[in-house]
GUKOLTI-780618 format. One line per 5 residues: number of its first residue (from 1); their letters; for each residue z, y, x of N, C-alpha, C, O. Coordinates in Angstrom, 1 decimal. Example, Ala and Ser with C-alpha at 12.3 -4.5 7.8 and 13.67 -1.06 7.14 Angstrom:
REM GUKOLTI-780618
1> as> 7.8/-5.7/13.2/7.8/-4.5/12.3/7.8/-3.3/13.2/8.5/-3.3/14.2 | 7.1/-2.2/12.8/7.1/-1.1/13.7/7.9/0.0/12.9/8.0/1.1/13.4
This chain:
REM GUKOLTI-780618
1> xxxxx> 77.2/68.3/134.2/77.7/69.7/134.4/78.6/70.1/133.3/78.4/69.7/132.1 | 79.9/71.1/133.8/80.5/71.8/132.6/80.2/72.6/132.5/80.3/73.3/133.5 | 79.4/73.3/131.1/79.3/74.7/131.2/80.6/74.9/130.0/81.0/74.2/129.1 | 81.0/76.6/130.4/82.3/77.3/129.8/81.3/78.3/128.9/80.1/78.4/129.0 | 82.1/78.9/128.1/81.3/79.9/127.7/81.8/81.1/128.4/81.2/82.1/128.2
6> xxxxx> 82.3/81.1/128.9/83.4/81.9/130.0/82.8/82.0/131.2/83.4/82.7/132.0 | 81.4/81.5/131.6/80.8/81.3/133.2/81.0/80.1/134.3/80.3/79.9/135.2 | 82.5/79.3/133.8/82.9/78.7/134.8/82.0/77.3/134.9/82.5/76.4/134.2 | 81.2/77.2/135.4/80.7/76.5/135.5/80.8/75.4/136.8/81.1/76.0/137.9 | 80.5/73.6/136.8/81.2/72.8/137.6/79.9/71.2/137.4/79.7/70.5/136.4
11> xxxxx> 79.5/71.3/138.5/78.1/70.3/138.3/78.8/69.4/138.8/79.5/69.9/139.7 | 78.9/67.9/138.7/79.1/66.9/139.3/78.8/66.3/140.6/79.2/65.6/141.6 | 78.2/66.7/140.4/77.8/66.3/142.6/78.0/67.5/143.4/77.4/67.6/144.4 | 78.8/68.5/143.0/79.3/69.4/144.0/80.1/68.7/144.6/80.7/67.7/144.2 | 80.1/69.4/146.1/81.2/68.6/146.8/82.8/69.4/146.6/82.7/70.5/146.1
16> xxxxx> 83.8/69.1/146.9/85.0/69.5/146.7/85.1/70.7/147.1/85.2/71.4/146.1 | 85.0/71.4/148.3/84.6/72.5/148.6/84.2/73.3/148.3/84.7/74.4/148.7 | 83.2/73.2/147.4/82.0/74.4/146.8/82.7/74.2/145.2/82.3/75.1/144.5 | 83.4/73.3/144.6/84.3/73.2/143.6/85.3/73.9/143.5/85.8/74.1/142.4 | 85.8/74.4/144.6/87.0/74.7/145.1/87.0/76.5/145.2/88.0/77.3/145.2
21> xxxxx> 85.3/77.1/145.6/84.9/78.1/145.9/84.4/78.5/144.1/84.5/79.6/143.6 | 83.9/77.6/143.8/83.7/78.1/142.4/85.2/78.7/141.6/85.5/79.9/141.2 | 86.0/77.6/141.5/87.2/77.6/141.0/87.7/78.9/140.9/87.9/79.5/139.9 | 87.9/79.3/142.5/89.0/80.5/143.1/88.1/81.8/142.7/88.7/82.7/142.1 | 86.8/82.0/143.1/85.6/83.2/142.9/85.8/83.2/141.0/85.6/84.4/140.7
26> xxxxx> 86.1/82.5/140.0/86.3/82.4/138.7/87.9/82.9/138.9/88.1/84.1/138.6 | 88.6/82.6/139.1/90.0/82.6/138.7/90.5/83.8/139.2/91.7/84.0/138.8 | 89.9/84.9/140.3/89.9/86.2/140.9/89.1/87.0/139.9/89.5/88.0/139.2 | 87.9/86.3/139.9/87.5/87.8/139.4/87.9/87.7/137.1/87.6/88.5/136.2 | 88.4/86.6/137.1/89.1/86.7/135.7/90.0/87.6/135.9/90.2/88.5/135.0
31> xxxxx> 90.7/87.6/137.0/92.1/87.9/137.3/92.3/89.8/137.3/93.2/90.6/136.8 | 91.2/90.0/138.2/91.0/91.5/138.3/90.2/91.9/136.8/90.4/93.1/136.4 | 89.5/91.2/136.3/89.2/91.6/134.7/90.3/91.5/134.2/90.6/92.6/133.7 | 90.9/91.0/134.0/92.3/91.1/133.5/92.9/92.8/133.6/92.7/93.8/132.9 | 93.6/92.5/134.7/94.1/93.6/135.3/93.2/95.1/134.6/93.7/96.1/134.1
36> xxxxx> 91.9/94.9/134.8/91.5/96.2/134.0/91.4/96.3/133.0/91.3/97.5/132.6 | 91.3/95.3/132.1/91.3/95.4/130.7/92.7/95.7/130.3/92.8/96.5/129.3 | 93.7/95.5/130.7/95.0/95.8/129.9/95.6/96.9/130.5/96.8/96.9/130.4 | 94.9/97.9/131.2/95.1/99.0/132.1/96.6/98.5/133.2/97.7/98.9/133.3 | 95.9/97.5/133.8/98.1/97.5/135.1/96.6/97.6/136.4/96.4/96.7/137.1
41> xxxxx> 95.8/98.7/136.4/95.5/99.3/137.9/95.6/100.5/138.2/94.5/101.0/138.4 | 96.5/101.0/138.2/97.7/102.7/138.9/96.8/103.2/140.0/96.0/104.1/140.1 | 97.2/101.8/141.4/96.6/102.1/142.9/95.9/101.0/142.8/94.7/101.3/143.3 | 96.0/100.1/142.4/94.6/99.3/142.6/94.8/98.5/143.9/94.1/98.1/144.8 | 96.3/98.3/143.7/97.3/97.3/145.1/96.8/95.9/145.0/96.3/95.2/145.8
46> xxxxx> 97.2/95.9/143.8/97.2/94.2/143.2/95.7/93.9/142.8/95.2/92.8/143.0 | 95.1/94.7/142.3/93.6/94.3/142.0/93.2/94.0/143.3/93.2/92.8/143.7 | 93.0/94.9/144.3/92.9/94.6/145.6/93.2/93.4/146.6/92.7/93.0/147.7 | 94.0/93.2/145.9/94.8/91.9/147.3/94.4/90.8/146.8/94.4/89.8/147.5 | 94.1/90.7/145.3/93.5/89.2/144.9/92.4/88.6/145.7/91.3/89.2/145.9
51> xxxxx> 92.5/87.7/146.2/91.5/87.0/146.9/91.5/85.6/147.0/92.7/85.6/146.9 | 91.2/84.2/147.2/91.4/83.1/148.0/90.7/82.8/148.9/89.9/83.6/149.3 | 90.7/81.4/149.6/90.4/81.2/150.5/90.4/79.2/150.8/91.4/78.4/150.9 | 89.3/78.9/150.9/89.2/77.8/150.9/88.9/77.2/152.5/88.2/77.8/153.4 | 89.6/75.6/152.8/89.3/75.8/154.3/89.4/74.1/154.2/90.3/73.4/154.0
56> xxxxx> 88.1/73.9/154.5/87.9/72.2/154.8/87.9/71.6/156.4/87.2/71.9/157.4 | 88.9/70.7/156.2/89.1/69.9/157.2/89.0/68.0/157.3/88.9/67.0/156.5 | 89.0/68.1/158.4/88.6/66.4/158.1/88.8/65.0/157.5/88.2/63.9/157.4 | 90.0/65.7/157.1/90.5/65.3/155.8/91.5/65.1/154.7/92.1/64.2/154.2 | 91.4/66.5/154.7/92.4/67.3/153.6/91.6/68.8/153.2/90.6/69.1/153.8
61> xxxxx> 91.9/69.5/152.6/92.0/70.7/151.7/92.6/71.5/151.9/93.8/71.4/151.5 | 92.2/72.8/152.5/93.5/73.5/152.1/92.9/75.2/151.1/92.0/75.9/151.6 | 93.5/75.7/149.9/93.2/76.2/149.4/94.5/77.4/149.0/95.6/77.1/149.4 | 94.4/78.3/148.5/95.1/79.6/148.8/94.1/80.5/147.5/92.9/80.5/147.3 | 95.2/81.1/147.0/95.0/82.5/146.4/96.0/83.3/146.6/97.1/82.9/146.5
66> xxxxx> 95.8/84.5/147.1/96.4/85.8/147.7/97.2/86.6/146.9/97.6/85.7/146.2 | 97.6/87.3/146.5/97.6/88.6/145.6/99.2/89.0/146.2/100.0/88.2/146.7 | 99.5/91.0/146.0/100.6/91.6/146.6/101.5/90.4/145.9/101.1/89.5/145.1 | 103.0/90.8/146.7/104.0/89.9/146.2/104.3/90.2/144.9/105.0/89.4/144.3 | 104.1/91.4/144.2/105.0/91.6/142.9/103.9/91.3/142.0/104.1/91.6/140.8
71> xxxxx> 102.6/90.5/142.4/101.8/90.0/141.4/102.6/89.2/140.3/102.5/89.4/139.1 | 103.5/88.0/140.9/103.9/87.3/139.7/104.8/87.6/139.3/105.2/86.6/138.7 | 105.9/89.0/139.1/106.2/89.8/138.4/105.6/90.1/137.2/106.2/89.9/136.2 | 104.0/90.7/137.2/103.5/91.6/136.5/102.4/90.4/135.6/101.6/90.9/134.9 | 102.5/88.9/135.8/101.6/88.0/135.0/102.6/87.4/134.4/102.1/87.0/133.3
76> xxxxx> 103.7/87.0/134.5/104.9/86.4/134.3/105.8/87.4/133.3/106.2/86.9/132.2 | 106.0/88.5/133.5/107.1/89.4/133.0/108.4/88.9/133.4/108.6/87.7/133.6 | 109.2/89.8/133.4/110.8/90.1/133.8/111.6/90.3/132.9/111.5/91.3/132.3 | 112.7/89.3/132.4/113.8/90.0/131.5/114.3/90.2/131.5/115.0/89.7/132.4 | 114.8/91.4/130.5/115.8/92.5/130.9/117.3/92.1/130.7/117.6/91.1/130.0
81> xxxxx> 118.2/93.0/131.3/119.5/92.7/131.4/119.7/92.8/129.9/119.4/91.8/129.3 | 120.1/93.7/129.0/119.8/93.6/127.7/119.1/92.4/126.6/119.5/91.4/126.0 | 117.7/93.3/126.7/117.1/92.5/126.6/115.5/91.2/126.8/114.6/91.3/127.6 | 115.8/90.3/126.1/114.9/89.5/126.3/113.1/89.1/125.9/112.2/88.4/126.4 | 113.3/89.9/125.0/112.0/89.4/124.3/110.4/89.6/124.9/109.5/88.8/124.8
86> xxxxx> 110.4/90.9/125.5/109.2/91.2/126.3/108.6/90.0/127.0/107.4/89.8/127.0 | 109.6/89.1/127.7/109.3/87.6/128.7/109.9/86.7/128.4/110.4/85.9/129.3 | 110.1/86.3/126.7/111.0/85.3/126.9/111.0/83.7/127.3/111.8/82.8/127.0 | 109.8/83.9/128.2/109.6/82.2/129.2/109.8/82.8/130.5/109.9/82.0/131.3 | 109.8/84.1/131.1/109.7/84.5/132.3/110.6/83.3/133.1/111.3/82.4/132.4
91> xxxxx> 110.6/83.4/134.4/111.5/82.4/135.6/112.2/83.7/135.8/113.4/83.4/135.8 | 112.0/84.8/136.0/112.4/85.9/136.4/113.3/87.1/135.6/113.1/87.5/134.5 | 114.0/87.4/136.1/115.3/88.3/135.4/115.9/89.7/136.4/116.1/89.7/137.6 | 116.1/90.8/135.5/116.5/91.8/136.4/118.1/91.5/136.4/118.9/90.8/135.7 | 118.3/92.0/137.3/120.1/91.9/138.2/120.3/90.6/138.6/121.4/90.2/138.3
96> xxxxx> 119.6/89.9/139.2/120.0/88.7/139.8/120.1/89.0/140.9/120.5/88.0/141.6 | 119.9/90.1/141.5/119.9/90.7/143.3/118.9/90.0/143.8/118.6/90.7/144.8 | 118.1/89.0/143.8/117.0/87.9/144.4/115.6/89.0/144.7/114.9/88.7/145.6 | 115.3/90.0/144.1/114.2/90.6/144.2/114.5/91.9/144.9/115.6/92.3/144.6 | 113.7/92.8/145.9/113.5/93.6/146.8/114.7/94.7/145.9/114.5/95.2/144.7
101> xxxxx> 115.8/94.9/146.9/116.5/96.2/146.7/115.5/97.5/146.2/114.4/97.9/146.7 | 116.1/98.0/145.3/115.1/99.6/144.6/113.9/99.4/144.9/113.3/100.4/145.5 | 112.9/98.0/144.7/111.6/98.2/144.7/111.3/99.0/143.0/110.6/100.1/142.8 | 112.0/98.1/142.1/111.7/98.9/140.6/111.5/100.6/140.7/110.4/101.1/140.4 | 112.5/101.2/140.9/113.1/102.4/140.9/112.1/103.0/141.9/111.7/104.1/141.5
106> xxxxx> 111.7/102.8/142.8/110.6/103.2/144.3/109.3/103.2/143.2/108.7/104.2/142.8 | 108.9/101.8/142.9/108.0/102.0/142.3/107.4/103.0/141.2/106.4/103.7/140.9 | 108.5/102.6/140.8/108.1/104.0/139.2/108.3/105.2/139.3/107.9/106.0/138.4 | 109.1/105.9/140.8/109.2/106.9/140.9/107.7/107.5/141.5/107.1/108.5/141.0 | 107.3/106.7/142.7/105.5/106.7/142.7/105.2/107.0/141.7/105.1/108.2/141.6
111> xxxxx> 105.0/106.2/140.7/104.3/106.5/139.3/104.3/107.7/139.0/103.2/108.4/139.1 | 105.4/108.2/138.3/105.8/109.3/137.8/105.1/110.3/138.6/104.0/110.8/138.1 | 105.5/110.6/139.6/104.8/111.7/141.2/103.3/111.5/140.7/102.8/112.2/139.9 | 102.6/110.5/141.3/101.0/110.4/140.7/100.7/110.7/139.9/99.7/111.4/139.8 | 101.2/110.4/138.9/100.6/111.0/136.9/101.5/112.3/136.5/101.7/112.7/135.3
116> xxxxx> 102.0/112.9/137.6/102.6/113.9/137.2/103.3/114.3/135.3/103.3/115.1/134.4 | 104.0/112.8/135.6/104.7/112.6/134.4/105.8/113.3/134.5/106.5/113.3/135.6 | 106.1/114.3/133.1/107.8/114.5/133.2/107.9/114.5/131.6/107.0/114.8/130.9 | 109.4/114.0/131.2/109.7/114.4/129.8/110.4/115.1/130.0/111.1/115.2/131.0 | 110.4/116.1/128.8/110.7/117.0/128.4/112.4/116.9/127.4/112.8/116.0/126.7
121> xxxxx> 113.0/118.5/128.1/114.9/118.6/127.5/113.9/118.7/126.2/112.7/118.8/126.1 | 115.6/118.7/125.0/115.3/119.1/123.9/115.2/120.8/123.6/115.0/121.2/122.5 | 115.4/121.8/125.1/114.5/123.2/125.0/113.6/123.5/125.4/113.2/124.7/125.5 | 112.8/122.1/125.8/111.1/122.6/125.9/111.1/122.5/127.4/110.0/122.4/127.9 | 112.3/122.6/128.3/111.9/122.5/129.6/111.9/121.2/130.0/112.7/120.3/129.5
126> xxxxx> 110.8/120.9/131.2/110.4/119.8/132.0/111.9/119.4/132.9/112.7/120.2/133.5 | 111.9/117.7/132.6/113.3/117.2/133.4/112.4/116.6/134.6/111.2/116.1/134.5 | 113.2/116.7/135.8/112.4/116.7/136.9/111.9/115.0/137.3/112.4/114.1/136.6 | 111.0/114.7/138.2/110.5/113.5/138.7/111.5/112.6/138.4/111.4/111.8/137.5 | 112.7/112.7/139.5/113.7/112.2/139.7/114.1/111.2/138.3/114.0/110.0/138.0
131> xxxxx> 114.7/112.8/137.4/115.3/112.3/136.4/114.6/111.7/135.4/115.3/111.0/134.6 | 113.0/111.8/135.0/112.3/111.2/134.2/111.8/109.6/135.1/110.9/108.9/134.6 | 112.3/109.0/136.3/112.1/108.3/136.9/113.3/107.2/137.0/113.3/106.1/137.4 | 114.2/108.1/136.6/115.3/107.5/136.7/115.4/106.6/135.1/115.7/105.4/135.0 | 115.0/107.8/133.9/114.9/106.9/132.8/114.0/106.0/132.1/114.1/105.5/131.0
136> xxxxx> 113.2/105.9/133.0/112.2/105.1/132.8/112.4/104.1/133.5/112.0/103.0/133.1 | 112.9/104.0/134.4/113.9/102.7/135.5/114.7/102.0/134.6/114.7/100.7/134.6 | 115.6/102.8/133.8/116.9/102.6/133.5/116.4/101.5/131.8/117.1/100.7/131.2 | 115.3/101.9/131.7/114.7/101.5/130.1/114.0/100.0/130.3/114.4/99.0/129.6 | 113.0/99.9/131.3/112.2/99.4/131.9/113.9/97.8/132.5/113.8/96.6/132.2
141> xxxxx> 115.0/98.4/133.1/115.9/97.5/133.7/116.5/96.4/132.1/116.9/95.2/132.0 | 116.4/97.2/131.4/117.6/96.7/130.5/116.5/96.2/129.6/116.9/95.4/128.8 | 115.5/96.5/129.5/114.4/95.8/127.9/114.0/94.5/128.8/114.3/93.3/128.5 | 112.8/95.1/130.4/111.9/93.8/131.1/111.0/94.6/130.9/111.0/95.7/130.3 | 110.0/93.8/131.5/108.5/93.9/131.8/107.3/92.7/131.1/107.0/91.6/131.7
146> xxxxx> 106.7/93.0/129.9/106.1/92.3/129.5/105.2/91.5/130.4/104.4/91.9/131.2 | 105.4/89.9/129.8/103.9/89.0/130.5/102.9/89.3/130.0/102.5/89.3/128.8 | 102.2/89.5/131.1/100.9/90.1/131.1/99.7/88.6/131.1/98.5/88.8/130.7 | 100.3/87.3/131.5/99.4/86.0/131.9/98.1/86.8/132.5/97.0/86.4/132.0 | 98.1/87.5/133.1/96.3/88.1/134.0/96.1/87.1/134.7/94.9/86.8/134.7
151> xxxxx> 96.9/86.0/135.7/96.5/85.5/136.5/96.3/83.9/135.8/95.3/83.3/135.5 | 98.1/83.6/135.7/98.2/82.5/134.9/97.0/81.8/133.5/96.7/80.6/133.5 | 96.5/82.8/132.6/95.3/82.3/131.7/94.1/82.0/132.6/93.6/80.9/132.2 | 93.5/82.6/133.5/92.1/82.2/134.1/92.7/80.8/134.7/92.1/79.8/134.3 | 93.7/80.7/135.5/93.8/79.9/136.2/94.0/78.1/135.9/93.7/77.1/136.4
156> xxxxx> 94.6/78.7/134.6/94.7/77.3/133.3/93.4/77.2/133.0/93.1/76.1/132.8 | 92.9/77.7/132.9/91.5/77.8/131.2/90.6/77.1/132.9/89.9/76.1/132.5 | 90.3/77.2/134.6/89.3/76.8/135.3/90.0/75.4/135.8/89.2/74.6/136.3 | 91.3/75.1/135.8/92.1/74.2/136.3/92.0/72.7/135.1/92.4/71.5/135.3 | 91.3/73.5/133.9/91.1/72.2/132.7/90.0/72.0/133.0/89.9/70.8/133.0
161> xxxxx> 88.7/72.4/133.3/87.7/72.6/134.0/87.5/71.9/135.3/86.4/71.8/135.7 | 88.3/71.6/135.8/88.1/70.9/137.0/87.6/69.7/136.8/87.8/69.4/135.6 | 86.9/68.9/137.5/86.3/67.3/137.5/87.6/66.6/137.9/88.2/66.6/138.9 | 87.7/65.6/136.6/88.4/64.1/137.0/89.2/64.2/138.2/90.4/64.6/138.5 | 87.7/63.4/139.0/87.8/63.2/140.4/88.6/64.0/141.4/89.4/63.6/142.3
166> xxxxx> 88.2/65.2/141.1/88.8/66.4/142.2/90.4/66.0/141.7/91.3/65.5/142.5 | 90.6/66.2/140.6/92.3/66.3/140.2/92.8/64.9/140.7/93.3/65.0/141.8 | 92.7/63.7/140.2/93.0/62.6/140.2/93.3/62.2/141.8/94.3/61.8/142.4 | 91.7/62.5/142.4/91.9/62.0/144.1/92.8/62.6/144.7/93.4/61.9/145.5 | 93.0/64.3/144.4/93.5/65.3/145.1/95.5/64.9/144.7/96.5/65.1/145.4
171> xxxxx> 95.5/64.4/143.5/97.1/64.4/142.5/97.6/65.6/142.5/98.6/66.0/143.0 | 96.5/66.3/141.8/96.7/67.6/141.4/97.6/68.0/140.1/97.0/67.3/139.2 | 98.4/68.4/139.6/99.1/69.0/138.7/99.1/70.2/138.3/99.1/71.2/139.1 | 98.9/70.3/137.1/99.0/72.3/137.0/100.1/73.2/137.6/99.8/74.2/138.2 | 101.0/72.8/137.4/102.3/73.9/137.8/102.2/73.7/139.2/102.2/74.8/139.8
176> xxxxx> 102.2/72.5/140.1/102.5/72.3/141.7/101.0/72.7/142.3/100.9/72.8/143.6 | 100.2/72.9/141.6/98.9/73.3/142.0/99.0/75.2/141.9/98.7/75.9/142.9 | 99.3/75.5/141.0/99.3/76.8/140.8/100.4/77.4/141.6/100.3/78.6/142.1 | 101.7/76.5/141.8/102.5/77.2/143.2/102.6/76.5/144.2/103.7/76.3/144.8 | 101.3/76.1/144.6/101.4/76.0/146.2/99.8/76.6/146.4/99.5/76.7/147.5
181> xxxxx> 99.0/77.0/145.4/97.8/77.4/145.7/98.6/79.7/146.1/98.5/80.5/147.0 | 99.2/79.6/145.0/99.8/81.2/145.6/100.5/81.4/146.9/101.4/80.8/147.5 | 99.6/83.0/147.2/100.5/83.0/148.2/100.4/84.8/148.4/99.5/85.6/147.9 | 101.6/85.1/149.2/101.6/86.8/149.2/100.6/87.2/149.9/100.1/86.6/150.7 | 100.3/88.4/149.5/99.2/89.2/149.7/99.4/90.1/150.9/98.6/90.9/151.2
């Protein structure tokens, strides 16, 4: 047996399956501990949608973790047109046009509306949704979106944890394991 000090725990005569259920039940609910510890649950989208799903067949595997699509946005981080430092290993970059027209700007304007955020002119009066939405877009476009690793750390830390066997038989890899086990939510 491995025990983690972390819980993840992996007995040797499990069968792949129930290896596979351990794995993913570890690597979700790190994942949504995550997510709450570093406060990124607003709506509670992405906490939500994490899930997997293991499915044995007669002889092959097939395994799956879920989460909304802008999950690996927000474990990865985004760098900004400016600047870089927030993500500087991200795959991901703002202005490349590749990611959802005014999802950024949609989203943060939600935000703003829900927490009834506004800043304030320099005479004391409140600048409206819009325009406090707009500059938090505009800050958020040009700095990036810090990596958060919520998903990526559990997933490494139960993937070194795996048995031998499982990896070796299966020619499991970390990186081709971790993007073909994702999938949108």
């Amino acid at each position: 047996m491995f025990y983690g000090s972390d819980g993840f725990i992996i007995s040797l005569d499990m069968s792949v399956k129930a290896v596979l259920n351990r794995f993913g039940r570890f690597v979700v609910q790190q994942s949504k501990s995550n997510l709450t510890k570093k406060g990124n649950r607003d709506t509670s989208d992405l906490y939500n949608s994490l899930s997997y799903f293991v499915k044995e067949s007669k002889n092959s595997f097939e395994f799956t973790i879920s989460m909304e699509d802008y999950g690996t946005f927000v474990d990865k981080g985004v760098k900004g047109t400016k600047e870089q430092s927030k993500a500087p290993t991200s795959p991901y970059k703002f202005g490349t046009g590749t990611g959802k027209k005014g999802g950024l700007s949609d989203g943060i304007d939600g935000w703003v509306r829900r927490k009834r955020f506004q800043f304030r002119k320099p005479d004391g009066r409140f600048m409206s949704f819009a325009t406090t939405s707009f500059l938090i877009s505009r800050s958020i476009w040009l700095t990036g979106l810090k990596t958060t690793n919520f998903f990526s750390r559990p997933f490494e830390l139960a993937f070194a944890k795996l048995p031998d066997e499982v990896i070796e038989g299966y020619g499991l890899e970390l990186d081709k394991f971790m993007e073909s086990t994702l999938k949108d939510g």
